[in-house]
C-alpha positions in Angstrom: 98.9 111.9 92.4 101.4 112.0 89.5 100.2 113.4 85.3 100.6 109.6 84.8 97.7 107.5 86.8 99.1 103.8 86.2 102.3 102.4 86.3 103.9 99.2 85.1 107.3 99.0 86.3 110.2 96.6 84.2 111.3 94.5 88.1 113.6 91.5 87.5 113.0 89.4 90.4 116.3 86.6 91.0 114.6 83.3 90.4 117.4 80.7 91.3 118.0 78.0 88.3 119.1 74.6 90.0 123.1 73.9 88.2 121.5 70.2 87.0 118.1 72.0 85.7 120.2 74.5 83.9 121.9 72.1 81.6 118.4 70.7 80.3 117.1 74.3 80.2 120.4 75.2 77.5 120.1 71.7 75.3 116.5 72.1 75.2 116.6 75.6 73.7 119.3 74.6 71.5 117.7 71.5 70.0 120.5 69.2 70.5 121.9 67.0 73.0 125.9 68.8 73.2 126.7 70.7 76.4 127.0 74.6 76.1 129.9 76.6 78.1 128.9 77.8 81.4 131.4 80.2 83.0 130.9 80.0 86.6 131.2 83.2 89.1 131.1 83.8 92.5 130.2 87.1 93.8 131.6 87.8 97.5 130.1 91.1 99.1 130.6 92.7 102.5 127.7 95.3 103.3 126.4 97.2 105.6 123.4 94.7 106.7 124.5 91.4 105.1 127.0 89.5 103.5 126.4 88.0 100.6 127.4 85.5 98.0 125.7 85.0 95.0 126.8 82.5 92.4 125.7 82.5 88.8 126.6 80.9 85.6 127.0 82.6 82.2 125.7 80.7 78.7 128.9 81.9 76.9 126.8 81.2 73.7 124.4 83.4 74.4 125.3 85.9 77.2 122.7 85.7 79.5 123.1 85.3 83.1 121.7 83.1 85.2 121.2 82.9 89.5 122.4 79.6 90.9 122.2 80.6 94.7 123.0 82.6 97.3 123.5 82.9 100.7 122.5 85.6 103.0 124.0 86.7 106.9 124.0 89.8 108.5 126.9 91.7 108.6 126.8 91.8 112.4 127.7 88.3 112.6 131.3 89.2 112.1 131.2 91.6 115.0 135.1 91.7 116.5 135.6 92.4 120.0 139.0 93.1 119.1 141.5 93.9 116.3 138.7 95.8 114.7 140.0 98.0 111.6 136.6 99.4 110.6 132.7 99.1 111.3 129.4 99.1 109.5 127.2 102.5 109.6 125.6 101.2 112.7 128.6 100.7 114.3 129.3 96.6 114.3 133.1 96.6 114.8 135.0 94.3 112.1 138.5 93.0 112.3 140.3 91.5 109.1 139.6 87.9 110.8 136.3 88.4 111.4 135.2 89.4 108.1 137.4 86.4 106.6 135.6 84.5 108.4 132.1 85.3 107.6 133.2 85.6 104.1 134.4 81.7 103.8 131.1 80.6 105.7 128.7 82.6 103.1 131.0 80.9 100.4 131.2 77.2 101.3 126.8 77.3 102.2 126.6 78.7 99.0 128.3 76.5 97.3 126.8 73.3 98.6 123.3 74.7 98.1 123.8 75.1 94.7 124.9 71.5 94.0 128.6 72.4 93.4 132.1 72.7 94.8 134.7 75.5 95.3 136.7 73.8 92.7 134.0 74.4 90.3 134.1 77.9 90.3 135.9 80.0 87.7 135.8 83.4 89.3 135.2 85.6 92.3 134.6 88.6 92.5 135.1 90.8 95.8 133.3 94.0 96.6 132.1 96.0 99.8 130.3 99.1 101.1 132.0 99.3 104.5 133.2 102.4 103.9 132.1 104.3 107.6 135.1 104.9 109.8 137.3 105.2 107.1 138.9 108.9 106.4 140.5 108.3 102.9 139.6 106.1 99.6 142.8 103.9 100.2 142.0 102.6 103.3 139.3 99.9 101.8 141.9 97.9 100.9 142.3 96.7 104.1 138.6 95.2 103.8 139.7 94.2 100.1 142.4 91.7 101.8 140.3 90.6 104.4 137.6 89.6 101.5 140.2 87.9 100.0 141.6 85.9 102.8 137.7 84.8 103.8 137.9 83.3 99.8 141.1 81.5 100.0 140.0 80.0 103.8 137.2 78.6 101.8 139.1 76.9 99.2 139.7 79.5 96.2 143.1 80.1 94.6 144.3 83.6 94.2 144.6 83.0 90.4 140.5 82.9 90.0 140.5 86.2 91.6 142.8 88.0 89.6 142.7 88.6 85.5 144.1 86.0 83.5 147.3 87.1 82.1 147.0 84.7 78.9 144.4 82.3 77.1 146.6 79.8 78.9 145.5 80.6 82.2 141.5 80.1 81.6 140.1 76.7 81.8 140.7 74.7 79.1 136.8 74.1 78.9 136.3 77.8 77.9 139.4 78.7 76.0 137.7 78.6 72.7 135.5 81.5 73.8 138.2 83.9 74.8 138.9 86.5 72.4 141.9 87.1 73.9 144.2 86.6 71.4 142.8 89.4 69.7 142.3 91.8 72.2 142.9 92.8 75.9 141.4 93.8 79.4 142.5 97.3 80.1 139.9 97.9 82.8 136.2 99.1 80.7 133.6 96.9 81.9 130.6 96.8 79.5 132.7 99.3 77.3 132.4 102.1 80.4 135.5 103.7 81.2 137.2 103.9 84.7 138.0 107.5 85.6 141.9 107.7 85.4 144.0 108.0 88.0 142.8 108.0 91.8 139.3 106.7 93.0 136.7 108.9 93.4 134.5 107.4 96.1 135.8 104.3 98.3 132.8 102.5 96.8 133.7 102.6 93.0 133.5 99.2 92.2 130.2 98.9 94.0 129.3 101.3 91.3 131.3 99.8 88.4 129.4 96.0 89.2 125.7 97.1 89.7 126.4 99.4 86.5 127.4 96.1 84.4 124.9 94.6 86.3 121.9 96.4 85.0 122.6 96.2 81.7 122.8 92.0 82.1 119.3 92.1 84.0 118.0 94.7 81.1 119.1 91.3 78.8 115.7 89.2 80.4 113.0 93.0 80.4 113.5 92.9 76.8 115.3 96.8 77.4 118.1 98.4 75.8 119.8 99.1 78.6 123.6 100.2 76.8 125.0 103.9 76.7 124.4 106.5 78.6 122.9 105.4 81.6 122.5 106.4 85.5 122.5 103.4 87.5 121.5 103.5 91.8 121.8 100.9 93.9 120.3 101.4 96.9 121.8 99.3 99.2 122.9 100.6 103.2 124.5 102.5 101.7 124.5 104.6 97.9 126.5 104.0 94.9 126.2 104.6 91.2 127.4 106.2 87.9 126.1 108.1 85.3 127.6 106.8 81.6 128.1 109.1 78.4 127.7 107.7 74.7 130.9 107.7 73.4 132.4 104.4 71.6 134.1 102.6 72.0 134.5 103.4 75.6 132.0 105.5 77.2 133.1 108.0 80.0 132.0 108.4 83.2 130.2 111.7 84.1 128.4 111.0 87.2 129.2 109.2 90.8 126.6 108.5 93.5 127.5 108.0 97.3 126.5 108.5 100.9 123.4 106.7 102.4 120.6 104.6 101.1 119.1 102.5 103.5 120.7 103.6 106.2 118.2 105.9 105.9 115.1 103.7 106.8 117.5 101.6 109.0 117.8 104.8 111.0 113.9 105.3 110.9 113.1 101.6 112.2 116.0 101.8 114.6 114.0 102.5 118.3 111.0 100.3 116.7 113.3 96.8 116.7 114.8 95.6 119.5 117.9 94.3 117.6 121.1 96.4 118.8 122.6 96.2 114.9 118.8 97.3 113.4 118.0 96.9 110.0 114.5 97.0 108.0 115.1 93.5 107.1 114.5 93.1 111.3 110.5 94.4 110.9 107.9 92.2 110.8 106.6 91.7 107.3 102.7 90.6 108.2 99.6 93.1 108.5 100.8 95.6 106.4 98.0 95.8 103.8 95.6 97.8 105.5 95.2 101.0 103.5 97.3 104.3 104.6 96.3 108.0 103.9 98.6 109.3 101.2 98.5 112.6 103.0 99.5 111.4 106.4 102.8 109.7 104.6 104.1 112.7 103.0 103.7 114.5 105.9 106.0 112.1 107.7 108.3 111.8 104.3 108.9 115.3 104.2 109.7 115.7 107.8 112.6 113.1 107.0 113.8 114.9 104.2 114.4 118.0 105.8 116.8 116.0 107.5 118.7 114.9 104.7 121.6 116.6 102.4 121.3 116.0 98.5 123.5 117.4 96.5 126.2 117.8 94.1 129.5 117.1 96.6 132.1 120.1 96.3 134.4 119.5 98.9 135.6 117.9 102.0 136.8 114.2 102.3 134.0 112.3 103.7 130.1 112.6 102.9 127.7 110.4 104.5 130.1 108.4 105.9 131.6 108.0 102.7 135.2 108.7 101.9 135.0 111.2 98.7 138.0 112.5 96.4 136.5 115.7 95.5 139.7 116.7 93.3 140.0 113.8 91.5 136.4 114.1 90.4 137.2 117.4 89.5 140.3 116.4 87.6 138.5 113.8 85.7 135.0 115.7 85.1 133.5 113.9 87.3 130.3 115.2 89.1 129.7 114.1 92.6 126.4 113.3 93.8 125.6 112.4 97.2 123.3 112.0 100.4 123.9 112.7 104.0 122.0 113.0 106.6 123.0 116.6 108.2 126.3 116.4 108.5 128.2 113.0 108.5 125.5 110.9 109.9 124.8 114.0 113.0 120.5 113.8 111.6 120.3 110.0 111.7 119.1 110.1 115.3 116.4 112.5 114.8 115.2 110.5 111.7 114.8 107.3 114.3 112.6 109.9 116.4 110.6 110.9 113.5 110.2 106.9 113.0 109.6 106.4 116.5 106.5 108.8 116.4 104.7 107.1 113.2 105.0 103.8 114.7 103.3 104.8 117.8 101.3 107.7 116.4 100.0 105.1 113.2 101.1 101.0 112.9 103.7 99.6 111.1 101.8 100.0 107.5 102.8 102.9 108.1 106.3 103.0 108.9 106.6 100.7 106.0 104.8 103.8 103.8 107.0 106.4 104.6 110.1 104.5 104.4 108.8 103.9 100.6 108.1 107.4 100.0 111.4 108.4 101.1 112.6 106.4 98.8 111.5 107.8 95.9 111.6 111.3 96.8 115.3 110.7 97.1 115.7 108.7 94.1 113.7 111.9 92.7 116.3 114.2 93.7 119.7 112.4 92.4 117.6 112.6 89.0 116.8 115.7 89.1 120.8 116.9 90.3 122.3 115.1 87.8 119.7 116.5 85.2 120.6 120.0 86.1 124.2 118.9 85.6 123.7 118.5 82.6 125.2 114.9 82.6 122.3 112.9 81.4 121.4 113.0 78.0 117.8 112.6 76.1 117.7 109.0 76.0 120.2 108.2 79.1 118.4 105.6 80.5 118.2 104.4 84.3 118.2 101.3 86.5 117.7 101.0 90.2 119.0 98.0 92.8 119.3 97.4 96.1 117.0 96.8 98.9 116.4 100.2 99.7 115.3 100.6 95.9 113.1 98.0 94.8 110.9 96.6 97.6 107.5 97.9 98.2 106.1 100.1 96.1 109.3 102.0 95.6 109.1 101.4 91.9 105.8 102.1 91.3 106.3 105.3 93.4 109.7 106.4 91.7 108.4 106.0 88.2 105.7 108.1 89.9 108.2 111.0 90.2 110.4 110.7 87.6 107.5 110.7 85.5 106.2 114.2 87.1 110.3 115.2 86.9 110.4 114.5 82.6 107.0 115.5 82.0 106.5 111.5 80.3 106.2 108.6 81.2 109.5 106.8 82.2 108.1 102.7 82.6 110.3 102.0 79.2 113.0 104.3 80.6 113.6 102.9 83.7 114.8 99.0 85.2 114.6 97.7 88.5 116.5 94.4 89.4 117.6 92.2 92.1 120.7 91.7 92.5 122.3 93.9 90.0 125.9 93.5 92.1 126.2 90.1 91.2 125.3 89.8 88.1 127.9 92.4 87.5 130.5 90.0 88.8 129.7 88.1 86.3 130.2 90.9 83.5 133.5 91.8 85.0 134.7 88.5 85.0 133.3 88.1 81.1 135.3 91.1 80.4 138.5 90.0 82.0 138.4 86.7 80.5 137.4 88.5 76.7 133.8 86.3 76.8 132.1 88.7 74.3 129.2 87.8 72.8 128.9 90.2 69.6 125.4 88.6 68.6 124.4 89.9 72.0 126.3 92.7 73.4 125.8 94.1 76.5 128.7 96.6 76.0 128.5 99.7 73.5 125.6 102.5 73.3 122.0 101.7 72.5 121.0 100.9 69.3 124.3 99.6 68.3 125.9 96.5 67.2 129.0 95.1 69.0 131.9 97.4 69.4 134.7 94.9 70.0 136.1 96.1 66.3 136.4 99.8 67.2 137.9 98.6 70.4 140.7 95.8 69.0 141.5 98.9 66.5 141.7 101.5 69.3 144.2 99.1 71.2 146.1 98.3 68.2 146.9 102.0 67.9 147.8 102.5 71.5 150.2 99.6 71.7 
């Protein structure tokens, strides 16, 4: 038992708005009849598990964010039995066709759940963390294209993946709300600062989205979720960033990667009889009976002696993740990341461990530990990138991902991190769903310049809008 007995954690759930329900919804809390501007995104993600793609649409009047639909396959359905460039952490072989292919089925069922066409989108946004099997940064962009050519096969011009060079190449609809004229995308998203030069981790964008993506979720818990700030999201596999305060564009200071839930993939693995296994395989019924608290750490700890987490100071890979330790060194950049041994070697004796619970306990159990774990890990990155010294007194922090929020992760993590600060952390942390694509809706707000200074979601907490300091800043470096 943590110092603190009770906690409420801040957990945006997605709750899907119908694309008909959300125009009434947006005149009737205006007070008028006229039609506000909704900018329309598509988010297209290759993971580990599942592909996703999640479509929202943006009040530009407002800011906020809102879920239209989304549709979810497992990754394994795009298993190639040849031409295969890379695979998944459990080893479901992709080829570029394959993934394309996947990728324009997720789109087009998405789309025609939520009441709307492919022509109706204004952006997509493409991001993945298959990253196993490759041995530099660089290589992703072979995933990258295949992303791409899965969007066009389903109807989507290249233009609405790209930038807009000019005001003239956003819809005519939404023009108006383009500060474009004034100002220019040079690559901060939510006012946070790319590290220069080459990529750190071959997941960086998975950490730029869920970063901007926080901070849009923060928007509905009523949380000032701005600058600094350590963001996790725990999908298959780990990504994140730790932001500084600086303005107008903070820096970047922290990177997560390596494995997330892999982890309790690995520790279900012999238990399902799928040959691709993933938690979302376990039957979800008769898991209430009460657990002995003592019996699950036991089991926790034994899988933690199994995994490596730690600041990252050299080699190229790191739980199956390619890593660019001297560009993070170049830019100031710590490195954060878990393994389990080395490269993936423990993740077999973590499926034994799991093994033993589930025929030493029941699957409450199994489902216990796999939440423990959880936390203790989550406990851990805190607690590095504390001794770092890269998170400052009112850095705040958000959590996503599967691997991060279901359960009684939350409860659990705020557990620790309360026991880690020596206060209570319900204010100072967030937990939402689907943090990644609500970031593709940031990033494609940014691109297009839809700020919305009454409401900004970019600059440090406790500020006003920084899109002043930032036209000034550019006017000088022009």
């Amino acid at each position: 038992m943590g110092l603190f007995k009770k906690h409420h954690p801040k957990l945006l759930k997605t709750q899907k708005v119908n694309y008909s329900d959300l125009f009434f919804i947006l005149r009737l809390s205006r007070g008028d009849l006229t039609l506000r501007p909704i900018f329309i995104v598509a988010s297209v993600e290759l993971g580990n598990s599942t592909t996703k793609t999640i479509l929202s649409a943006t009040d530009l009047k407002s800011g906020k964010t809102y879920i239209l639909d989304k549709a979810i396959r497992m990754t394994r359905e795009a298993l190639a039995h040849d031409s295969a460039f890379c695979h998944t952490i459990t080893m479901v072989e992709l080829s570029e066709d394959s993934i394309a292919k996947l990728v324009a089925k997720t789109l087009q069922e998405c789309s025609s759940a939520a009441g709307i066409t492919i022509p109706d989108l204004h952006f997509v946004v493409r991001s993945s963390g298959v990253t196993a099997g490759f041995s530099s940064v660089d290589e992703m962009q072979g995933v990258i294209k295949a992303l791409a050519n899965g969007c066009m096969a389903a109807g989507v011009p290249p233009r609405k993946m790209i930038s807009p060079m000019t005001v003239n190449d956003i819809h005519p609809d939404l023009r108006k709300f383009s500060r474009m004229e004034k100002t220019y995308f040079n690559g901060a998203v939510t006012s946070n600062e790319a590290p220069a030069g080459e990529s750190l981790v071959a997941n960086e964008m998975e950490g730029e989205l869920v970063t901007a993506g926080l901070k849009e979720a923060a928007k509905w818990l009523d949380v000032d979720y701005r600058n600094p700030v350590l963001s996790l999201d725990f999908g298959t596999t780990l990504s994140g960033r730790v932001t500084d305060d600086q303005v107008p564009y903070s820096k970047v200071t922290g990177s997560f990667c390596g494995l997330a839930g892999a982890i309790s993939d690995a520790f279900i693995s012999h238990i399902v009889s799928e040959k691709y296994p993933s938690v979302l395989d376990c039957s979800q019924g008769n898991l209430k009976r009460k657990v002995k608290n003592d019996v699950v750490k036991s089991y926790a700890e034994d899988v933690m002696k199994h995994l490596r987490i730690e600041k990252i100071r050299s080699g190229t890979l790191f739980g199956g993740s390619p890593v660019n330790v001297d560009a993070a060194r170049k830019s100031g950049v710590t490195l954060i990341g878990v393994d389990a041994g080395e490269n993936l070697s423990d993740l077999p004796k973590i499926a034994e461990i799991g093994t033993d619970v589930h025929r030493e306990e029941s699957m409450g159990y199994v489902m216990a530990v796999i939440d423990e774990v959880a936390a203790c890990v989550v406990e851990e990155l805190v607690g590095i990138a504390k001794e770092e010294g890269i998170l400052l007194p009112d850095t705040k922090i958000g959590i996503t991902g599967r691997a991060g929020i279901t359960g009684r992760k939350p409860e659990l993590i705020l557990e620790k991190l309360s026991d880690l600060y020596g206060r209570n952390m319900d204010k100072e942390v967030i937990f939402a769903d689907d943090a990644l694509g609500r970031g593709a809706a940031v990033l494609g707000r940014c691109m297009h310049q839809f700020g919305s200074p009454g409401n900004p979601i970019g600059g440090t907490q406790g500020s006003g809008c920084v899109s002043g300091q930032r036209i000034k800043k550019q006017k000088r470096n022009i």
